[in-house]
Phi, psi and omega in degrees: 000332194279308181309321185280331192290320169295004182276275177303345190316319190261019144225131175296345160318306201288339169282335177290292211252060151296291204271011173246339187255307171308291153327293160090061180263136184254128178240158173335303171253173201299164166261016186275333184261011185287120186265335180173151180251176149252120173264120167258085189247132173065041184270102174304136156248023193054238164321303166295017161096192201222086157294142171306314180227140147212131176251145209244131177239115124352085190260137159344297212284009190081006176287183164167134191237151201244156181209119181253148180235139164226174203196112173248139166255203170242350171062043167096334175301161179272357211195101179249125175222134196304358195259002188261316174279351163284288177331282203295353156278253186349304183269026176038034151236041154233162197264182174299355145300329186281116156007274174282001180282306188265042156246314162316281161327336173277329190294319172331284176293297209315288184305342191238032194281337194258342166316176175266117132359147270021126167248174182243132179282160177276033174230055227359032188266147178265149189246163181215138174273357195049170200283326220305132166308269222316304178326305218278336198274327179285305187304281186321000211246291197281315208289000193232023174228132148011294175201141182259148185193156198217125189237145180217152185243095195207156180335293180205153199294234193247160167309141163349107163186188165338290185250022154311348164234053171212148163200126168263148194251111194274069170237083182256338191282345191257322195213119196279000173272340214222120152190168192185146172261154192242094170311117153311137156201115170310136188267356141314316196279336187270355214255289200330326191279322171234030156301004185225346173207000157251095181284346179289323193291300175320310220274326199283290160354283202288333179278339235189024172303134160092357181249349178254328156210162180281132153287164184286314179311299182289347151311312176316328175280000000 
């Protein structure tokens, strides 16, 4: 993640297209109207976890929408699947390390950006963004955007279909205000999409072969 962010970070170009040609994340309005983003990598929310990435997007119109990137690797394992930290989510029992809890939780702050403090998680535990500036100064940032959208960057998708790189994450039975979708993206696609033309990036990949996803060649032994 620290290689893509330092690829792209100082042109908006190279951020339209991580998330639009690369992601392929769609947001509501064109990206044409984007005037700049802001990148946030590894930016505490206190209670609410610690995203890997949120880029803040910017519009002509003085608008402005938020995107949380969160980024599971596979550390070498042979076998990452995505349905296993959804099940363990789905079934309340995941911890702060699971994927989808701390994707739950930025929908969490968002959708609930305008409460009062303490909020209750769906495993009733209460959350706080706390007084810290640097905190409160990132949260007003997000609390000042539109619409929010959640992405994960991880070893490999959901098994074969339609919608293997989407999943709505579905909670009306604990709260009829709150679901949201989680945009997929394998990190082969990302290794593929710029090995031709971000040699830092290619080069960060290539060091760090086999700790971030299985390639199809090493599934094969």
């Amino acid at each position: 993640m620290d290689a893509i962010v330092f690829t792209i970070g100082q042109s908006t170009g190279k951020v339209t297209e991580f998330l639009r040609d690369c992601l392929k994340v769609n947001i509501l309005k064109s990206y044409d109207d984007v005037s700049s983003y802001d990148l946030y990598l590894e930016h505490s929310l206190s209670e609410f976890g610690t995203p890997d990435l949120v880029i803040i997007v910017h519009y002509k119109d003085q608008s402005s929408d938020v995107i949380f990137i969160e980024a599971k690797v596979c550390s070498g394992k042979n076998k990452w699947e995505c349905a296993v930290p959804l099940d363990q989510f789905d079934k309340k029992n995941a911890d702060a390390s699971n994927l989808f809890y701390q994707l739950y939780l930025k929908a969490l702050l968002f959708q609930r950006k305008r409460d009062n403090f303490p909020i209750k998680d769906y495993k009733a535990v209460s959350r706080s963004i706390g007084k810290n500036i640097v905190v409160s100064k990132f949260f007003n940032a997000i609390k000042d955007c539109s619409y929010a959208y959640y992405a994960a960057l991880v070893p490999s998708l959901m098994p074969d279909g339609d919608d293997n790189d989407k999943i709505v994450v579905d909670l009306k039975d604990e709260d009829p205000t709150l679901s949201f979708d989680v945009k997929l993206i394998n990190w082969e696609t990302i290794d593929s999409f710029y090995k031709d033309s971000e040699p830092f990036i290619r080069d960060a990949f290539e060091h760090n072969k086999g700790l971030i996803y299985m390639d199809s060649s090493a599934s094969n032994h």
